[in-house]
Backbone as numpy.savetxt, mean C-alpha at the origin, in Angstrom:
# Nx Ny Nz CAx CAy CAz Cx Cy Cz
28.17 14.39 -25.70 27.15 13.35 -25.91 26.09 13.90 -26.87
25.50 13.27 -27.84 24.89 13.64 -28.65 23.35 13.53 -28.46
22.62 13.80 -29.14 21.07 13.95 -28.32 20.27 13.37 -28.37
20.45 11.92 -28.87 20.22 10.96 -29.04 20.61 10.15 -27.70
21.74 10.31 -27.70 22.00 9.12 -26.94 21.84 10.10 -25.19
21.88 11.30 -25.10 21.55 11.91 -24.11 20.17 11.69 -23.74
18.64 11.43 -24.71 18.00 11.61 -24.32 17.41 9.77 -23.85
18.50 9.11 -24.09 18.62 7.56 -23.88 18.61 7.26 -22.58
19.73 7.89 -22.28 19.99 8.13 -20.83 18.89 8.66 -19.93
18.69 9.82 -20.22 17.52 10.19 -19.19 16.58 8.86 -19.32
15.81 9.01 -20.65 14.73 7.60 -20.89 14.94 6.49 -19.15
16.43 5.81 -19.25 16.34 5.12 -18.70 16.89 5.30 -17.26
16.89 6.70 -16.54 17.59 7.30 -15.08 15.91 7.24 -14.85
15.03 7.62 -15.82 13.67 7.53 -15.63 13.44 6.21 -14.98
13.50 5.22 -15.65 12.87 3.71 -15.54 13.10 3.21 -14.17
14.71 3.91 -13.91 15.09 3.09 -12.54 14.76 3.77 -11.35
13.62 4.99 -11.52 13.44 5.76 -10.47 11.94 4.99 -10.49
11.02 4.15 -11.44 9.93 3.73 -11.24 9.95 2.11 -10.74
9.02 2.23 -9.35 8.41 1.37 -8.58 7.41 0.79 -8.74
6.65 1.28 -9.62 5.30 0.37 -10.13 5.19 0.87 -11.32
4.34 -0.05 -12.32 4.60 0.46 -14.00 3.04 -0.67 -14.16
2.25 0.12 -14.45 0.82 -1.23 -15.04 0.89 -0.60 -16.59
0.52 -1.50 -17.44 0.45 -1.32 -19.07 -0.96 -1.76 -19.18
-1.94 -1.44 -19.56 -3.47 -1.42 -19.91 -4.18 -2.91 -19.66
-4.07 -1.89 -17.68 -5.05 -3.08 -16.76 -5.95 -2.65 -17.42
-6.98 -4.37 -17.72 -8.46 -4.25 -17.80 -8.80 -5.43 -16.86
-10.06 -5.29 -15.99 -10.19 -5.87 -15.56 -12.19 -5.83 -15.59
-12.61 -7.44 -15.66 -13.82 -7.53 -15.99 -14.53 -8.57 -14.98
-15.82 -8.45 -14.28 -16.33 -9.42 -13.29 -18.15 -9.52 -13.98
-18.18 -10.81 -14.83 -19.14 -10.92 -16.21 -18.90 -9.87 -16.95
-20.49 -9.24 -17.36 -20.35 -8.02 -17.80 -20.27 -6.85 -18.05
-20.27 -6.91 -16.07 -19.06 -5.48 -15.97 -17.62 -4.98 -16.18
-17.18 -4.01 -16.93 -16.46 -4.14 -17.07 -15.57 -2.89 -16.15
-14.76 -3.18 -14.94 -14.66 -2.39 -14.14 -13.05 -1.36 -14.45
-12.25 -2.41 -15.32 -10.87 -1.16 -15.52 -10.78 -1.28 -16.99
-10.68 -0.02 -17.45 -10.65 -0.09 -18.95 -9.53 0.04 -19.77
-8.32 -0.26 -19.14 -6.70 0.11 -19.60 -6.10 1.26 -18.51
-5.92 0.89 -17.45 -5.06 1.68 -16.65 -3.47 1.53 -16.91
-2.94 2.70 -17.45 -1.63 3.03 -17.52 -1.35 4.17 -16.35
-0.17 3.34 -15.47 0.13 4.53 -14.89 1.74 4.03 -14.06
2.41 5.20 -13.42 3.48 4.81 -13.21 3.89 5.42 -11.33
4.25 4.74 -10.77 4.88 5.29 -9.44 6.25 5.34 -9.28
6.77 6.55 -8.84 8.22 6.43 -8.50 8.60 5.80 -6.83
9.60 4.98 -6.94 9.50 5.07 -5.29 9.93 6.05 -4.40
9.49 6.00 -3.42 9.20 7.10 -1.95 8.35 7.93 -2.63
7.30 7.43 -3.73 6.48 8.73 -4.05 5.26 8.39 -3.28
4.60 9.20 -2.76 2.85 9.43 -2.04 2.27 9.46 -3.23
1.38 8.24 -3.64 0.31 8.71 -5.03 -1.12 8.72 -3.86
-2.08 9.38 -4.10 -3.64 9.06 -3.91 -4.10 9.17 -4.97
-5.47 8.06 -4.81 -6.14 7.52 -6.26 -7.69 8.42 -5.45
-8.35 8.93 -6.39 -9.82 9.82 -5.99 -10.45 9.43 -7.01
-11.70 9.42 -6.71 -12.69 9.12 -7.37 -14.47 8.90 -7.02
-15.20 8.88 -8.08 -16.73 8.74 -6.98 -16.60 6.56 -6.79
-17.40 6.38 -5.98 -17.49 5.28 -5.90 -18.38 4.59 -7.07
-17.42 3.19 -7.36 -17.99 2.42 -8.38 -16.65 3.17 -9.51
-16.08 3.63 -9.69 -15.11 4.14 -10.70 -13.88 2.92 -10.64
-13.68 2.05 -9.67 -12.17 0.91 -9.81 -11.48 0.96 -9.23
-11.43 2.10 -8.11 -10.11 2.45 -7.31 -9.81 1.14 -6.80
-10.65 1.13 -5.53 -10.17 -0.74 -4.96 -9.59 -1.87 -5.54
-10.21 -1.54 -6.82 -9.96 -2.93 -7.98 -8.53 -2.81 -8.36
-8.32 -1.69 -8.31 -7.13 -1.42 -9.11 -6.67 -1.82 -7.80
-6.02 -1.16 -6.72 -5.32 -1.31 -5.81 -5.27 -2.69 -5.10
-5.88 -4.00 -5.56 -6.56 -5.11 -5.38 -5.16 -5.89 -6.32
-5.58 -5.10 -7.28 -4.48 -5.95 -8.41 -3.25 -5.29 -8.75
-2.83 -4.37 -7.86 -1.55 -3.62 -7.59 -0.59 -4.53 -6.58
-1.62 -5.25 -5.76 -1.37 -5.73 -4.50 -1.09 -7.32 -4.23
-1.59 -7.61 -5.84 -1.59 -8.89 -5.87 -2.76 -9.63 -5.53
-3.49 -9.09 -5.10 -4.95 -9.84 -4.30 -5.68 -10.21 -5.31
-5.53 -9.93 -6.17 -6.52 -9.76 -7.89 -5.70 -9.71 -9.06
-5.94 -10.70 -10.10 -4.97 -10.05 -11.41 -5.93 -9.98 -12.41
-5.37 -9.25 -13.25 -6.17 -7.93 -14.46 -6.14 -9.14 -15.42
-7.18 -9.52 -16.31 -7.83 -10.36 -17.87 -6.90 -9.88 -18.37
-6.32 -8.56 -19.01 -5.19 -7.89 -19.65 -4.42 -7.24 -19.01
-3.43 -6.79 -19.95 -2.25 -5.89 -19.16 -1.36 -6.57 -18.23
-0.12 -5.67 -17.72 0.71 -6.21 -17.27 0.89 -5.47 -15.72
1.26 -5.73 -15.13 1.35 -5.22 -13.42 3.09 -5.50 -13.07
3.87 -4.15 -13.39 5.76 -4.17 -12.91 6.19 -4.10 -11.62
6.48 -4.49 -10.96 6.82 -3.73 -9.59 8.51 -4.04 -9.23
9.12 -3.22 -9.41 10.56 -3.07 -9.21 11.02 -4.13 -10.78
10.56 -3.55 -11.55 11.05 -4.43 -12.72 10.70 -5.69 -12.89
9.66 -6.53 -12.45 9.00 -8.09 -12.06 8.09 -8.04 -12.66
7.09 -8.60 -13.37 6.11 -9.15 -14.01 4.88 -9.86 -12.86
4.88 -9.09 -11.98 3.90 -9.98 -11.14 2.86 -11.01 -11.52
2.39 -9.99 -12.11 0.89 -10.44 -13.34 1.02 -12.47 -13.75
2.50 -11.92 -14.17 2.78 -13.57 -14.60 3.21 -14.49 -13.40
3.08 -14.17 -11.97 3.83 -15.01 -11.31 2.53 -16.20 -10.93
3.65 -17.57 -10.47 1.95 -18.39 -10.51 1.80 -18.34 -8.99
0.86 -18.58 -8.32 0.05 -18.02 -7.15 1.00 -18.14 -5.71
2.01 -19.47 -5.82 2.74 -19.74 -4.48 3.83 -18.48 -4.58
4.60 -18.34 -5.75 5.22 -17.06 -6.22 4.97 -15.77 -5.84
3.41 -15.33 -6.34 2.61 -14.07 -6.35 2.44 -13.74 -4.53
2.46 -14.77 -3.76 2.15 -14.75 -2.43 3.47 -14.53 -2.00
4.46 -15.01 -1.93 5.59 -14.96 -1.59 5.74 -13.65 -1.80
6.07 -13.04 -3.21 6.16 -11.52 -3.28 5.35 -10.76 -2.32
4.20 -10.59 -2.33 2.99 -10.14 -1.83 3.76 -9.64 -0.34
3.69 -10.72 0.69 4.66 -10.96 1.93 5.73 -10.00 2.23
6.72 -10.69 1.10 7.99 -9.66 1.07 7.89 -8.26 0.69
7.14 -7.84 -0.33 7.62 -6.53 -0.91 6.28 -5.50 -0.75
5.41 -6.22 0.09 3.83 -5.56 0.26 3.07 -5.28 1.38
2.65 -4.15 1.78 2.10 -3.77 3.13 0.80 -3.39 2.98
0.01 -3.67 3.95 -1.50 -2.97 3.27 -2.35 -2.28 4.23
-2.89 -1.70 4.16 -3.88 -0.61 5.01 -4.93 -0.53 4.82
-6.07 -1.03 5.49 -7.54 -1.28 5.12 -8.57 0.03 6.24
-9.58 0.17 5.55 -10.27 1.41 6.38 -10.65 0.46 7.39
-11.46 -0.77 7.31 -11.37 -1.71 8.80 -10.02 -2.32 9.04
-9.52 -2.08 10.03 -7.75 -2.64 10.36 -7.86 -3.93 9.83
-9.07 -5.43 10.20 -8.50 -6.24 10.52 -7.83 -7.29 11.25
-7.72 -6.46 12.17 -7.11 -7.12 13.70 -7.72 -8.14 14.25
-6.80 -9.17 14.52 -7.55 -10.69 15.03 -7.41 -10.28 16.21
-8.44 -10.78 16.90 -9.61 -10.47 18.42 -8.91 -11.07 19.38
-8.54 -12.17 18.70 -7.77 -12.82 20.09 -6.47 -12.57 20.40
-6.03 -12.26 19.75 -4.30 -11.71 19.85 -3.84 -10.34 20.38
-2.94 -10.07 21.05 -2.53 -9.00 21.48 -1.63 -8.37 20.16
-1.50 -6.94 20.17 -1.52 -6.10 19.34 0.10 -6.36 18.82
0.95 -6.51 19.57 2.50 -6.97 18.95 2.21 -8.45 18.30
1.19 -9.28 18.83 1.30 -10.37 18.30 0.84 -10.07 16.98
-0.44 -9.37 16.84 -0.58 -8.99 15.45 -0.03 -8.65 14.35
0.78 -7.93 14.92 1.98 -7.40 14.09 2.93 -7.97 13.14
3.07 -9.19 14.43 3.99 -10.11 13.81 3.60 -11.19 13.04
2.21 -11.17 12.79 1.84 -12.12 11.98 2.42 -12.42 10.66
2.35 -11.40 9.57 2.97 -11.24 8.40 4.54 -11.48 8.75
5.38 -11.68 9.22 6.61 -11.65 9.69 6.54 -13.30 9.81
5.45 -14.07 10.44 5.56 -15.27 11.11 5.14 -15.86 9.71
4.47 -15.55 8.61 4.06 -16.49 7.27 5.57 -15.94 6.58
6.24 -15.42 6.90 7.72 -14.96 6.56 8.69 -16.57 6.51
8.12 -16.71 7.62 8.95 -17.91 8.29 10.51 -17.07 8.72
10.16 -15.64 9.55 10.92 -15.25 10.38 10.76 -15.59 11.87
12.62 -15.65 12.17 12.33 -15.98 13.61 11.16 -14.98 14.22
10.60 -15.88 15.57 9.98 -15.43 16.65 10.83 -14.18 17.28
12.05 -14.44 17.86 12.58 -13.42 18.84 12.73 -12.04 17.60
13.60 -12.00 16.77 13.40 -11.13 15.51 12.46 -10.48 15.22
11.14 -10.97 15.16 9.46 -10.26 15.11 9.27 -9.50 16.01
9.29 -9.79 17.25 8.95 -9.14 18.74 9.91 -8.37 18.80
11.28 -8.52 18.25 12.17 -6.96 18.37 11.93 -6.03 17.35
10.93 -6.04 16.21 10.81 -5.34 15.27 9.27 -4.48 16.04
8.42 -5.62 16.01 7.56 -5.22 16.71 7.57 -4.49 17.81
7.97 -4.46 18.45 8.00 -3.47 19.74 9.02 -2.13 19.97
9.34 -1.99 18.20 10.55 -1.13 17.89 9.28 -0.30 17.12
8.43 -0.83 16.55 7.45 -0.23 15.75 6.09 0.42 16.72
6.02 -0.31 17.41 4.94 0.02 18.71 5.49 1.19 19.51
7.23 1.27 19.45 7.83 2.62 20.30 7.59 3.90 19.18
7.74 3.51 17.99 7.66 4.92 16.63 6.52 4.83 17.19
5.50 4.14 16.67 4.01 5.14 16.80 3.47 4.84 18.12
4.61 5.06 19.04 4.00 6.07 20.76 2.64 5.08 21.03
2.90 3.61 21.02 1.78 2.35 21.30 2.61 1.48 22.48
3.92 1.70 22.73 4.78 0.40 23.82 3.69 0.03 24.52
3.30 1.12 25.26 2.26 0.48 26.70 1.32 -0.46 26.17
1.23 -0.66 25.04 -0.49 -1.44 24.45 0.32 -2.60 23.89
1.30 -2.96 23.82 1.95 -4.09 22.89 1.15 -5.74 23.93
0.41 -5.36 24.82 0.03 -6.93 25.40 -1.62 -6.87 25.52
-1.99 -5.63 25.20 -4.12 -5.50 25.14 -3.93 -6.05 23.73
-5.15 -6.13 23.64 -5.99 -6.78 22.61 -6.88 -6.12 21.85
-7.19 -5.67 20.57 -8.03 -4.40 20.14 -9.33 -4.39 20.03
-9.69 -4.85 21.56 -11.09 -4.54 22.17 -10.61 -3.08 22.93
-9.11 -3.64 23.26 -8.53 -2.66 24.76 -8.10 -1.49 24.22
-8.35 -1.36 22.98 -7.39 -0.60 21.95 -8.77 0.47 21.38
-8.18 1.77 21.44 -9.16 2.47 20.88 -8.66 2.61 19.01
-9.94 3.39 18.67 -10.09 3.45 16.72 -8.82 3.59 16.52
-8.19 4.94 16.68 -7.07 5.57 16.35 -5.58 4.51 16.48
-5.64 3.72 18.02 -4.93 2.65 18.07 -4.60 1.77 17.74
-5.97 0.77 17.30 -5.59 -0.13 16.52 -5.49 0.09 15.09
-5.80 1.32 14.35 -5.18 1.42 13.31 -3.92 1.73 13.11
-3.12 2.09 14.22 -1.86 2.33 14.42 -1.00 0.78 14.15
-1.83 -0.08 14.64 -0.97 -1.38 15.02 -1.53 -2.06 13.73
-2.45 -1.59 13.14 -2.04 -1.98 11.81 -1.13 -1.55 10.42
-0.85 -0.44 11.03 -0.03 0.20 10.35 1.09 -0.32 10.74
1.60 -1.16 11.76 3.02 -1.47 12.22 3.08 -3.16 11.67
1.89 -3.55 11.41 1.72 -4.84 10.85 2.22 -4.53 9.04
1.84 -3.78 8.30 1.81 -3.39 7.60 3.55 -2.95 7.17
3.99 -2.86 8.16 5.44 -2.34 8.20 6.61 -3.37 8.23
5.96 -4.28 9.05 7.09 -5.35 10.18 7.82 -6.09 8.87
7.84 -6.31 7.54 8.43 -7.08 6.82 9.48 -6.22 6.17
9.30 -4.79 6.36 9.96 -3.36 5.70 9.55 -3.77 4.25
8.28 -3.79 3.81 7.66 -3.56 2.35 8.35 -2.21 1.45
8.62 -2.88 0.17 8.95 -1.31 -0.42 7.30 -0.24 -0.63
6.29 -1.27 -0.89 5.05 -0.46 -0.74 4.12 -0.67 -0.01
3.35 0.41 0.52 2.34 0.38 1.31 0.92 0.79 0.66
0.19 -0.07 0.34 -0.97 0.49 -0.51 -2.06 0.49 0.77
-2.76 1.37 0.72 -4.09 2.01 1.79 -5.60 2.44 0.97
-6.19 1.32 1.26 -7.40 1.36 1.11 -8.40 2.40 1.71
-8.97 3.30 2.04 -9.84 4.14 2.92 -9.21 4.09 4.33
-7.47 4.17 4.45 -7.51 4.22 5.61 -7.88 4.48 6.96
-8.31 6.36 6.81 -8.75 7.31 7.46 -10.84 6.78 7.36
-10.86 6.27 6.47 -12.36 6.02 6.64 -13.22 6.03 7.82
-12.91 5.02 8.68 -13.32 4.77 10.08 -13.23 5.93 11.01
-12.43 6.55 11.28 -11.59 7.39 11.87 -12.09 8.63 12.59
-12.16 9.76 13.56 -12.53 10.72 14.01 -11.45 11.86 13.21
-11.89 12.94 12.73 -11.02 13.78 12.07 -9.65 14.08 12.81
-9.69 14.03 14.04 -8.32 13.92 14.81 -7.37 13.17 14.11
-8.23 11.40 14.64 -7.11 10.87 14.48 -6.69 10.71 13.01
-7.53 10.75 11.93 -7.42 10.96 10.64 -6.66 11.92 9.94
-6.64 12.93 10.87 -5.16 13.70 10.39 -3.67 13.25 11.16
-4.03 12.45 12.41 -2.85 11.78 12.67 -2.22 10.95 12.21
-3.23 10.33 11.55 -3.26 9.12 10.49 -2.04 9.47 9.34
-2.44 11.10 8.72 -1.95 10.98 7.44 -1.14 11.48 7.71
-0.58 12.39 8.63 0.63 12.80 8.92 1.75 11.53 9.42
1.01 10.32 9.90 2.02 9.47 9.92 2.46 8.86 8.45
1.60 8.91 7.81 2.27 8.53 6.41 3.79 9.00 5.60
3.22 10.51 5.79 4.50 11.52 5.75 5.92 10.67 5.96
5.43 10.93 7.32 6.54 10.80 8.48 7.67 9.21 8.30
6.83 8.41 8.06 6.96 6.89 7.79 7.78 7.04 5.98
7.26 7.77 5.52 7.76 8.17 3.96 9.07 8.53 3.94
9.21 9.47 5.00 10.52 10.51 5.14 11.89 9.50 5.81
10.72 8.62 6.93 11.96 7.59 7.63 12.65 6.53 7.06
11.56 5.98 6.30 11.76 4.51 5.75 11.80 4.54 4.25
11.48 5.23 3.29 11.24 5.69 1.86 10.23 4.65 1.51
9.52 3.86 2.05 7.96 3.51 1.41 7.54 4.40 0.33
7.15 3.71 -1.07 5.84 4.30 -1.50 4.88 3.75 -0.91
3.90 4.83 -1.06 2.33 4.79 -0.70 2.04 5.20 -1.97
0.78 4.19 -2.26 -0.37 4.70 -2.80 -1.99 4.53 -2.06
-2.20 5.71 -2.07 -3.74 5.81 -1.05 -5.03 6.08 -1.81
-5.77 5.18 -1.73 -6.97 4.96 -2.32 -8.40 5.93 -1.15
-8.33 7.23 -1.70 -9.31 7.45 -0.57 -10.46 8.19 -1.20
-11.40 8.82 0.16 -12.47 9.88 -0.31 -12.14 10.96 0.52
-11.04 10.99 1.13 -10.13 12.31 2.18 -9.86 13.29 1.24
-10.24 14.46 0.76 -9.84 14.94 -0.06 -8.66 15.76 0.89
-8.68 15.87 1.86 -7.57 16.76 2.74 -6.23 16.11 2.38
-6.19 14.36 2.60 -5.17 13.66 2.45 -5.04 13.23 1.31
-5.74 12.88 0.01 -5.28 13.12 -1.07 -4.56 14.30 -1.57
-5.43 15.90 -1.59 -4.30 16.73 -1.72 -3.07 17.11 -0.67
-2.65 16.29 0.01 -1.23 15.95 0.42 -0.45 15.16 0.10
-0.56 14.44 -0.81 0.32 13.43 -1.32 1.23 14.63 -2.62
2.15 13.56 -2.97 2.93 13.83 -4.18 2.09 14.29 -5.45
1.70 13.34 -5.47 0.54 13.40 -7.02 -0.73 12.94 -5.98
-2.08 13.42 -7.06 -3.54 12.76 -7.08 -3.96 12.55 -8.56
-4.23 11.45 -8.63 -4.86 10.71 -9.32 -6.14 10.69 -9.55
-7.12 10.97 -10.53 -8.40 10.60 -10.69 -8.73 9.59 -11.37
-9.71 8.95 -10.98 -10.25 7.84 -11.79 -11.66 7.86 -12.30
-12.44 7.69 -13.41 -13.26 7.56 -13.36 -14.44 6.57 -14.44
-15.10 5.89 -13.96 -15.60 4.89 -15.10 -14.90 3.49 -15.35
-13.60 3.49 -14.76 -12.77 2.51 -14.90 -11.21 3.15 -15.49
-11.01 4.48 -16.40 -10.11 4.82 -16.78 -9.45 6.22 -16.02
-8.02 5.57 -15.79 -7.42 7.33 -14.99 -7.73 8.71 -15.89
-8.20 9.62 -15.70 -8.40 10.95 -16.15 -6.75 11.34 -16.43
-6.78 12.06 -17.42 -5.53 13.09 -17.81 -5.84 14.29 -16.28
């Protein structure tokens, strides 16, 4: 094979190992202008964390990674898709299917018991009921929660109900899991339990994660770290 067409090949063993691909997000709210051309690329089952001081875009970015937000410019790939361009009943639908999310406040509706929570994202699925509750309570046995699948996360301590949002986060089997300040809230305990479940969840299920934090412990545990700053990723 000649070296041309050898280095064709790699080019594109490359492409099909990437899970997310943005081409120069900018993103502007008046005349701030908060992303200034983010290029960047994720492989899947890769751990990225995004670092940065606050006010630099992380959220924003991970906002419009996620679908929750789309970028004035640039393009947003995810498994080869054009999200960016999808129109909103579309963009949601994806969102659902191929997207999990992790917020430093869980979230958790008050009135519902913690499997029911779970299954929420599963139930805008328009998946069966019995199907949810067997996923759910398959996810409540991984992260060592069965006994809590019927309290409510009053009954539920910090560490817990971020657990059961993490199983909410799961129940559709998303190829990505993007995490906002997960560990934020958190007691350093459970915040390293936290990120070691990431790992662990990485190793079982091949999720990418990308984690948006100020953990510098759990940023330098990921695959890559990322800096951001001003609106543009640092070399």
């Amino acid at each position: 094979m000649n070296t041309k067409k050898s280095t064709a090949y790699i080019y594109c063993f490359y492409l099909c190992l990437m899970l997310i691909r943005t081409k120069n997000i900018q993103k502007n709210y008046g005349q701030l202008h908060v992303l200034k051309g983010i290029n960047m690329q994720i492989a899947k089952s890769e751990v990225v964390s995004i670092v940065g001081a606050s006010g630099a875009g992380k959220t924003t970015l991970l906002q419009i990674l996620g679908t929750l937000d789309t970028p004035d410019n640039g393009v947003v790939e995810v498994d080869g898709i054009d999200v960016s361009s999808l129109n909103p009943s579309k963009m949601a639908a994806f969102r659902n299917k191929h997207i999990g999310f992790i917020f430093q406040f869980h979230h958790l509706l008050p009135e519902f018991t913690a499997l029911e929570n779970i299954c929420i994202p599963g139930m805008i699925a328009h998946r069966s009921r019995k199907e949810l509750e067997k996923k759910g309570l398959e996810l409540l046995d991984y992260l060592n929660l069965s006994a809590r699948a019927q309290h409510k996360p009053s009954e539920l301590s910090g560490g817990e109900q971020q657990r059961v949002a993490v199983a909410r986060a799961l129940v559709n089997n998303p190829s990505i899991i993007l995490a906002d300040e997960p560990s934020g809230n958190l007691d350093s305990a459970n915040a390293r339990e936290l990120h070691e479940l990431f790992f662990r969840l990485r190793k079982e299920f091949g999720q990418t994660f990308v984690i948006v934090t100020h953990n510098e412990e759990l940023a330098d545990m990921a695959d890559r770290k990322l800096h951001m700053k001003d609106g543009l990723m640092e070399d």
